[in-house]
Every structure is written in structure tokens, then in C-alpha cells.
PQR file of N, CA, C, O and H, with PARSE charges and radii, in Angstrom:
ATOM      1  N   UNK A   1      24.616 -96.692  19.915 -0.4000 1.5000
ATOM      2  CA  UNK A   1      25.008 -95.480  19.187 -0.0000 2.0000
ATOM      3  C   UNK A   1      25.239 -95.794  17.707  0.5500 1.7000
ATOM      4  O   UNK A   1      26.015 -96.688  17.367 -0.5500 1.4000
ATOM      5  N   UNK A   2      24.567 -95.060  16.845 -0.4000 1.5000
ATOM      6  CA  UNK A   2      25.039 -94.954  15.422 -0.0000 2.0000
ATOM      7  C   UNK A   2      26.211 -94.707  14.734  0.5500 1.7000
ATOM      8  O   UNK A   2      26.823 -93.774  15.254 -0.5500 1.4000
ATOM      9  H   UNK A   2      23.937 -94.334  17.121  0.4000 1.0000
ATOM     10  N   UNK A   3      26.591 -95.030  14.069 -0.4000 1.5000
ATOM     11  CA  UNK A   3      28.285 -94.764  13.414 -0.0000 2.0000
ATOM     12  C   UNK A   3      27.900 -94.071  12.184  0.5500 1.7000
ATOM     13  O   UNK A   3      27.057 -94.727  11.573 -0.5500 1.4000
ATOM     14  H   UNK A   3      26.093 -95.788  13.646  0.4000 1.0000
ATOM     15  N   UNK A   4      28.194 -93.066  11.654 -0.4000 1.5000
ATOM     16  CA  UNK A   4      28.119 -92.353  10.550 -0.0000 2.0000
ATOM     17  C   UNK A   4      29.284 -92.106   9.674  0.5500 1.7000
ATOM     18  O   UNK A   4      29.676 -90.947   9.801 -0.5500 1.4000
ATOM     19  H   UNK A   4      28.878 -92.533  12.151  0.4000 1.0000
ATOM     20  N   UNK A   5      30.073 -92.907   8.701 -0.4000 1.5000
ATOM     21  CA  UNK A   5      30.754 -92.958   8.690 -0.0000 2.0000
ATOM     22  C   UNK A   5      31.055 -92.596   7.092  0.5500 1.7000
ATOM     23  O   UNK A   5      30.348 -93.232   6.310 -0.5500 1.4000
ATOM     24  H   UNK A   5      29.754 -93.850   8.598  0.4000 1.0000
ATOM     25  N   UNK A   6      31.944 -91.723   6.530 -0.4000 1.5000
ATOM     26  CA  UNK A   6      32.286 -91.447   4.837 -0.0000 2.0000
ATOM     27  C   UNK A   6      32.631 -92.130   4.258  0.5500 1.7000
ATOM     28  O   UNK A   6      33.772 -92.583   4.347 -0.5500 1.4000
ATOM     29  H   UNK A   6      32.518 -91.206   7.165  0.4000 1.0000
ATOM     30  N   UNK A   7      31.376 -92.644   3.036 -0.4000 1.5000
ATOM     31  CA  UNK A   7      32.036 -93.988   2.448 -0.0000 2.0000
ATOM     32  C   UNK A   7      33.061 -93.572   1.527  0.5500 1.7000
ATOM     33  O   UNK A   7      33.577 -94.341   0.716 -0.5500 1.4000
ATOM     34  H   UNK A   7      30.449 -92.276   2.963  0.4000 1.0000
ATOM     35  N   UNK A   8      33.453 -91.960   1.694 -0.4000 1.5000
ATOM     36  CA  UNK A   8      34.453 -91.651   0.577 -0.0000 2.0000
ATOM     37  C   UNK A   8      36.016 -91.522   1.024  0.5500 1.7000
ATOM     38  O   UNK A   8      37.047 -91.504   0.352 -0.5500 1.4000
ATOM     39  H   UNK A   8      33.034 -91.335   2.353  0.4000 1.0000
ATOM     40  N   UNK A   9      35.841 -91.462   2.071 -0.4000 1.5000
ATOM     41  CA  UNK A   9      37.219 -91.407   2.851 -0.0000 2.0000
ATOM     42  C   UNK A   9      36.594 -91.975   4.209  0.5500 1.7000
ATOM     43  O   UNK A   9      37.128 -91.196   4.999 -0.5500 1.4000
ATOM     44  H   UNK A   9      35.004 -91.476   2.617  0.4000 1.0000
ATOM     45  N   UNK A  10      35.751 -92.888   5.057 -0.4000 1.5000
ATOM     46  CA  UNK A  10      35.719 -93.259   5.826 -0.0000 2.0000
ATOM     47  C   UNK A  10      35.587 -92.684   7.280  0.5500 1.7000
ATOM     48  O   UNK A  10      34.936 -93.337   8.096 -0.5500 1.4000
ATOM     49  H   UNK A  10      35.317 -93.521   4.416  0.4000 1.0000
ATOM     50  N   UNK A  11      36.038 -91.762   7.567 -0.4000 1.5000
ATOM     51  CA  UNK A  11      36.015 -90.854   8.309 -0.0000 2.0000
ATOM     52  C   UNK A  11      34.356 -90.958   9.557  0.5500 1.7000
ATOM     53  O   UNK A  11      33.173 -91.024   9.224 -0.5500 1.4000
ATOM     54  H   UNK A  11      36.567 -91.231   6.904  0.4000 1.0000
ATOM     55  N   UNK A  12      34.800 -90.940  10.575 -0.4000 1.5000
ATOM     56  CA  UNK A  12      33.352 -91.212  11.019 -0.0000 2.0000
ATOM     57  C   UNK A  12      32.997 -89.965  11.981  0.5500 1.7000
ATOM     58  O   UNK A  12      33.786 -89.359  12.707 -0.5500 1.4000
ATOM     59  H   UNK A  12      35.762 -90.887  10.845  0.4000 1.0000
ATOM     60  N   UNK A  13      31.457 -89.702  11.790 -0.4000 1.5000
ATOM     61  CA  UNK A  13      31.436 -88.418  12.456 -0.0000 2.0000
ATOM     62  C   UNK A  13      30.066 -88.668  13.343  0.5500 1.7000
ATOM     63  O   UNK A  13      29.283 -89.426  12.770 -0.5500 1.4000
ATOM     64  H   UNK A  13      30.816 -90.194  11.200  0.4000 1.0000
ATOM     65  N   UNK A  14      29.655 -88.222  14.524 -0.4000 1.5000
ATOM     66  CA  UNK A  14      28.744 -88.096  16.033 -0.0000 2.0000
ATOM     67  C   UNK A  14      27.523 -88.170  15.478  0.5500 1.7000
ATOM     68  O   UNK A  14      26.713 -88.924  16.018 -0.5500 1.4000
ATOM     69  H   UNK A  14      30.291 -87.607  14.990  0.4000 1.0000
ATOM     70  N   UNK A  15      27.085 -87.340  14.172 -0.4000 1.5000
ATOM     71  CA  UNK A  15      25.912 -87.111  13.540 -0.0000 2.0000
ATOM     72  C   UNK A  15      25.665 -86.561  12.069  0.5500 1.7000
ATOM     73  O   UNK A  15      26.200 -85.713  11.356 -0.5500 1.4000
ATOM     74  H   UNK A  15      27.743 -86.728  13.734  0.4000 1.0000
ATOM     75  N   UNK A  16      24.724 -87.345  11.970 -0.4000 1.5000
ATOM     76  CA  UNK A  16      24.112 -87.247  10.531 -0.0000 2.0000
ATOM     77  C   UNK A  16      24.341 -86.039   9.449  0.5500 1.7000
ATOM     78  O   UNK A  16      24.582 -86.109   8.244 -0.5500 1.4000
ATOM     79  H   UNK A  16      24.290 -88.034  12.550  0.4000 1.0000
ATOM     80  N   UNK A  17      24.157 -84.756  10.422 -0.4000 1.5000
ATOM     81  CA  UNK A  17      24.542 -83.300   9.685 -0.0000 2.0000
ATOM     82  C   UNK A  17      26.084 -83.104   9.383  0.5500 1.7000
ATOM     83  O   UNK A  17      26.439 -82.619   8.309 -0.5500 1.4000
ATOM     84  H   UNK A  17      23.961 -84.700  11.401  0.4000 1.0000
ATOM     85  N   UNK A  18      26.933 -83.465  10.289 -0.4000 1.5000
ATOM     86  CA  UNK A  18      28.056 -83.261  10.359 -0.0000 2.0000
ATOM     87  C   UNK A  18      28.436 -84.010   9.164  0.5500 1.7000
ATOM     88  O   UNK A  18      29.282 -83.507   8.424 -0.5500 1.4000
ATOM     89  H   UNK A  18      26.645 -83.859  11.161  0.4000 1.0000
ATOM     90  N   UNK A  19      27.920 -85.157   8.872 -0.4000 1.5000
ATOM     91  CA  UNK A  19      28.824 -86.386   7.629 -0.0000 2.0000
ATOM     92  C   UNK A  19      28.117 -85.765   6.799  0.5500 1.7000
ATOM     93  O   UNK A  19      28.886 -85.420   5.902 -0.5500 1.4000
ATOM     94  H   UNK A  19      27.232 -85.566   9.473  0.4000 1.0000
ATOM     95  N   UNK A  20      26.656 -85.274   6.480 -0.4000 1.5000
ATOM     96  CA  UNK A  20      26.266 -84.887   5.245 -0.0000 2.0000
ATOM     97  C   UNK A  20      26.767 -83.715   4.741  0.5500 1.7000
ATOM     98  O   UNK A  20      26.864 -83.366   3.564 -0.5500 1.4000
ATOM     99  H   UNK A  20      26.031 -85.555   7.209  0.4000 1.0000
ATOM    100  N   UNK A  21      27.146 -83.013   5.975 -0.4000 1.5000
ATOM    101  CA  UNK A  21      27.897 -81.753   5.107 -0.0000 2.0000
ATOM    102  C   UNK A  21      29.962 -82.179   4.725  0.5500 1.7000
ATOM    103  O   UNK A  21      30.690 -81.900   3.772 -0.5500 1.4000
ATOM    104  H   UNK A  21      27.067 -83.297   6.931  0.4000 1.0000
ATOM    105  N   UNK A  22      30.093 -82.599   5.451 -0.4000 1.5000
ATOM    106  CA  UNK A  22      31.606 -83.923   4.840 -0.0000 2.0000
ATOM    107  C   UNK A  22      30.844 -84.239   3.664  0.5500 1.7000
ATOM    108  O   UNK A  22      31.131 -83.645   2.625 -0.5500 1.4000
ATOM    109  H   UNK A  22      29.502 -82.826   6.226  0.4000 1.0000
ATOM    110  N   UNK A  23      29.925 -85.077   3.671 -0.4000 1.5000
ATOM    111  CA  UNK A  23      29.964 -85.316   1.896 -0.0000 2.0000
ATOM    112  C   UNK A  23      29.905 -84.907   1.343  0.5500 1.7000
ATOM    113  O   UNK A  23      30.575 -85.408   0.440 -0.5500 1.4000
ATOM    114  H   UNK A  23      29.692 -85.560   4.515  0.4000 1.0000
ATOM    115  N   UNK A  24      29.313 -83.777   0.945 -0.4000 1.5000
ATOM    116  CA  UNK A  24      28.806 -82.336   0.349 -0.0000 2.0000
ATOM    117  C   UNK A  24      30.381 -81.890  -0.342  0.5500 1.7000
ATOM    118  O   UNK A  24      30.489 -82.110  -1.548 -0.5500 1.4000
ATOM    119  H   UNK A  24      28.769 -83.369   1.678  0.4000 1.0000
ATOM    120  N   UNK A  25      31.571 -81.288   0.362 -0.4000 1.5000
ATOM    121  CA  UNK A  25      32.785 -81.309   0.270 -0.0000 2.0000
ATOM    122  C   UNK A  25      33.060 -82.661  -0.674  0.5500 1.7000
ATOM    123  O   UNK A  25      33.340 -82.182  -1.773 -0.5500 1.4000
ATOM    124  H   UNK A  25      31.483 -81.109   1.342  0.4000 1.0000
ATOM    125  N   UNK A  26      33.095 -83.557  -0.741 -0.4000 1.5000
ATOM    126  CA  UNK A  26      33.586 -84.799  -1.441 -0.0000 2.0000
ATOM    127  C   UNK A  26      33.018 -84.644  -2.678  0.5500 1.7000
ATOM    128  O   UNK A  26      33.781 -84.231  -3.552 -0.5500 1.4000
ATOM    129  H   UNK A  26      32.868 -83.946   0.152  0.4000 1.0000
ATOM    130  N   UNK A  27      31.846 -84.872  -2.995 -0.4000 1.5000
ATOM    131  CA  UNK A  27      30.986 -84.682  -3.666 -0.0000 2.0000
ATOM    132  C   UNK A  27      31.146 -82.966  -4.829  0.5500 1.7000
ATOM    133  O   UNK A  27      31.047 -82.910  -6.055 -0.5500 1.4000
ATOM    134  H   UNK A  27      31.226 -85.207  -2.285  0.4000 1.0000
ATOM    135  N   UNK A  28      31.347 -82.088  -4.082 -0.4000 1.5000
ATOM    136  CA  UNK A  28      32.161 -80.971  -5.257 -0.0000 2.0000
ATOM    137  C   UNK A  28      33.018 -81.147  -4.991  0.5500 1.7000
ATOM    138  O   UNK A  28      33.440 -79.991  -4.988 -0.5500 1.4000
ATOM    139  H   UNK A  28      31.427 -82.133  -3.086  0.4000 1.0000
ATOM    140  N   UNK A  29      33.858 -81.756  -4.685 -0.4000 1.5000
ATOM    141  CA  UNK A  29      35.676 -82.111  -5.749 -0.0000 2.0000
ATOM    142  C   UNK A  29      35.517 -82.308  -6.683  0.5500 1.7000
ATOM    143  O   UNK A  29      35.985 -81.777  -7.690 -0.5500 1.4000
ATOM    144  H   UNK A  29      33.515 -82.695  -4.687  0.4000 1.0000
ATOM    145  N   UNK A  30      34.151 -83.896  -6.450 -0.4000 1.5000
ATOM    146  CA  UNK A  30      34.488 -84.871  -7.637 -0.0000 2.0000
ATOM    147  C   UNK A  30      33.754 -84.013  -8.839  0.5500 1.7000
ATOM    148  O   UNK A  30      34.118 -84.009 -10.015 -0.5500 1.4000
ATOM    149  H   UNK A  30      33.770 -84.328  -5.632  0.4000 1.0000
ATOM    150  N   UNK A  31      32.683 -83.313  -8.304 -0.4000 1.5000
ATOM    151  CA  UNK A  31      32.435 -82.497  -9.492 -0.0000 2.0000
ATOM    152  C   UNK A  31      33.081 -81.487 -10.507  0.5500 1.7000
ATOM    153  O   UNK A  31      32.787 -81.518 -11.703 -0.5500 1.4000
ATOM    154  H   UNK A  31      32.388 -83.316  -7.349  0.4000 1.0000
ATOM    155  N   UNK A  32      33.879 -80.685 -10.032 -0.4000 1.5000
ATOM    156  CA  UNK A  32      34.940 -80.104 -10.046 -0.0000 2.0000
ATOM    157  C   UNK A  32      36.185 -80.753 -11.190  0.5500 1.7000
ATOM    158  O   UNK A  32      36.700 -80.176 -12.148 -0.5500 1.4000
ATOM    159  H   UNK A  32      34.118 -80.660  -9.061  0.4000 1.0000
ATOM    160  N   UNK A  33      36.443 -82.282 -10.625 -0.4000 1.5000
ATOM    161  CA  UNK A  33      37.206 -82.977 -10.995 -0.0000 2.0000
ATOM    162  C   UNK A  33      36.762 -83.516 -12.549  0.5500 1.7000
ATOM    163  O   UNK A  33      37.520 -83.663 -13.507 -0.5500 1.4000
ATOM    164  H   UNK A  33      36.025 -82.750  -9.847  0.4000 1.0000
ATOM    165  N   UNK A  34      35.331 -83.758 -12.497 -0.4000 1.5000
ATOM    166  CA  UNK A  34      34.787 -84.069 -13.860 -0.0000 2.0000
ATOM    167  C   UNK A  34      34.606 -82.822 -14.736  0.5500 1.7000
ATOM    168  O   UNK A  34      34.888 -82.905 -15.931 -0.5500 1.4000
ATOM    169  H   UNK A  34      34.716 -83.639 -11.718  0.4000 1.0000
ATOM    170  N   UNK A  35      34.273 -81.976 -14.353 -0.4000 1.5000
ATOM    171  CA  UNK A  35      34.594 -80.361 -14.902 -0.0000 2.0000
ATOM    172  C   UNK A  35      35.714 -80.590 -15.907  0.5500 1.7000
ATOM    173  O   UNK A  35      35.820 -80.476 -17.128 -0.5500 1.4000
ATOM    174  H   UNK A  35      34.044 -81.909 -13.382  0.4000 1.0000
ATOM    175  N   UNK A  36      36.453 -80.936 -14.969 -0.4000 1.5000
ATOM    176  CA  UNK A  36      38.253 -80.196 -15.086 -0.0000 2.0000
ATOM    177  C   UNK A  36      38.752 -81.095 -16.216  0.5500 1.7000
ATOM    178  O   UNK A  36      39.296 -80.582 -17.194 -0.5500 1.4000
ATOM    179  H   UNK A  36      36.366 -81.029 -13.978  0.4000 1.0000
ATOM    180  N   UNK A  37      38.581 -82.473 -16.116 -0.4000 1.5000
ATOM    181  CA  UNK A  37      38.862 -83.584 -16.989 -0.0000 2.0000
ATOM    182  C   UNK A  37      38.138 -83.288 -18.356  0.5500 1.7000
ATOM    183  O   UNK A  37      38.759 -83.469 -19.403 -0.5500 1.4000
ATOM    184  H   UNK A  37      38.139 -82.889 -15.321  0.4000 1.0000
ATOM    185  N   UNK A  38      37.057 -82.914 -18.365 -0.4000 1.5000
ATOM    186  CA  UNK A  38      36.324 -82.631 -19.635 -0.0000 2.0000
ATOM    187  C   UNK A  38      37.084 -81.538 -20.449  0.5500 1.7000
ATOM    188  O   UNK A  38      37.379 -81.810 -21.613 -0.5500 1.4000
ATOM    189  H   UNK A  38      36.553 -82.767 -17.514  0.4000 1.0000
ATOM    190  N   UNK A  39      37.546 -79.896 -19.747 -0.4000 1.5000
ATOM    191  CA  UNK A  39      37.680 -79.309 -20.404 -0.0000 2.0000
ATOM    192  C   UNK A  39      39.016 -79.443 -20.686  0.5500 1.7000
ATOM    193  O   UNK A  39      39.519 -78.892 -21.665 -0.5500 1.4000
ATOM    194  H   UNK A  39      37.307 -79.675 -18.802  0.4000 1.0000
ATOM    195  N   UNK A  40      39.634 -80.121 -19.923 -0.4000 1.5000
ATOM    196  CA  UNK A  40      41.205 -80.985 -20.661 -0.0000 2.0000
ATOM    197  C   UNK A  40      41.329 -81.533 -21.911  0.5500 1.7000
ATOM    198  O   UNK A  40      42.235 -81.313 -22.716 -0.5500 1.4000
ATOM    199  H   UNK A  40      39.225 -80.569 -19.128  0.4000 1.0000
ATOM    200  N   UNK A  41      39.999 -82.545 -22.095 -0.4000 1.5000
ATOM    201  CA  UNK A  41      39.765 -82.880 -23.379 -0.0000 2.0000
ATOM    202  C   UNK A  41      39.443 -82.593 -24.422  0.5500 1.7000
ATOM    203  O   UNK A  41      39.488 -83.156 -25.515 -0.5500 1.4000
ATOM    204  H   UNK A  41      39.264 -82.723 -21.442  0.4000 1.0000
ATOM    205  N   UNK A  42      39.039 -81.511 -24.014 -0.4000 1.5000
ATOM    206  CA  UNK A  42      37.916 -80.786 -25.301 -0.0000 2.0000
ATOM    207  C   UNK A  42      39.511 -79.626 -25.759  0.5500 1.7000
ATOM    208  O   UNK A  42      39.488 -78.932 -26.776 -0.5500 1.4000
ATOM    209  H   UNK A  42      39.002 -81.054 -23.125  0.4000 1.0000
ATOM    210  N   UNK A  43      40.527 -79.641 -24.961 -0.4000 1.5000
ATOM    211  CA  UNK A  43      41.632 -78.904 -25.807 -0.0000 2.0000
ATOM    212  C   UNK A  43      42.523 -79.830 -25.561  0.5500 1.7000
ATOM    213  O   UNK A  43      43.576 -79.346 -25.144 -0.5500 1.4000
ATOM    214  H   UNK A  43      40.546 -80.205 -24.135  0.4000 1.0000
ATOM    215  N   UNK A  44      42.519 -81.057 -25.661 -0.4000 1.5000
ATOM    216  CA  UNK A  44      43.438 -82.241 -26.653 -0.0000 2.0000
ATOM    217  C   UNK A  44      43.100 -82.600 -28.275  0.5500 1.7000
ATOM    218  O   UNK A  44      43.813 -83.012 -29.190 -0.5500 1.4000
ATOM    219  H   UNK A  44      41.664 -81.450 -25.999  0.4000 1.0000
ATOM    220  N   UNK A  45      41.340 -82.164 -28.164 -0.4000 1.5000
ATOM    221  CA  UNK A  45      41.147 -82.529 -30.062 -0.0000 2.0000
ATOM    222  C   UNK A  45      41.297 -81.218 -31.077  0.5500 1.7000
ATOM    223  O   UNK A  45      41.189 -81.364 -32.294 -0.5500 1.4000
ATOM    224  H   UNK A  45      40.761 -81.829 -27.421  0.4000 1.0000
TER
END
């Protein structure tokens, strides 16, 4: 049996669809997160 497992939080899931859509979620945080950090900066200068 295969282990599919989130290299972002580890988390292991039965199948391939199930973790790719878990990453999907991880993946827009971090986007989100770089968003968010940018427009923080751009009203610190």
C-alpha cells in the first residue's frame, strides 16, 4: 500500500485525490499569506 502523506503538515491520507486536494488548502494559505505580508509592507513605507 502507498502512503500519501503532506509534506506540509504530514498528515497522511488513503489516496492521491484526497492529499492533492489537502494540498491545494495549504498551498492558498501560503498564498494568501504572501498576499497579506506584501500589502503590510507596502503601508510600512
Amino acid at each position: 500500500m502507498e502512503i500519501n502523506q503532506c509534506y506540509y503538515c504530514e498528515q497522511i491520507f488513503e489516496t492521491k485525490e484526497n492529499l492533492y486536494e489537502h494540498v491545494e488548502v495549504h498551498s492558498s494559505l501560503e498564498r494568501n499569506r504572501e498576499l497579506n505580508s506584501r500589502k503590510k509592507n507596502k503601508k510600512q513605507f
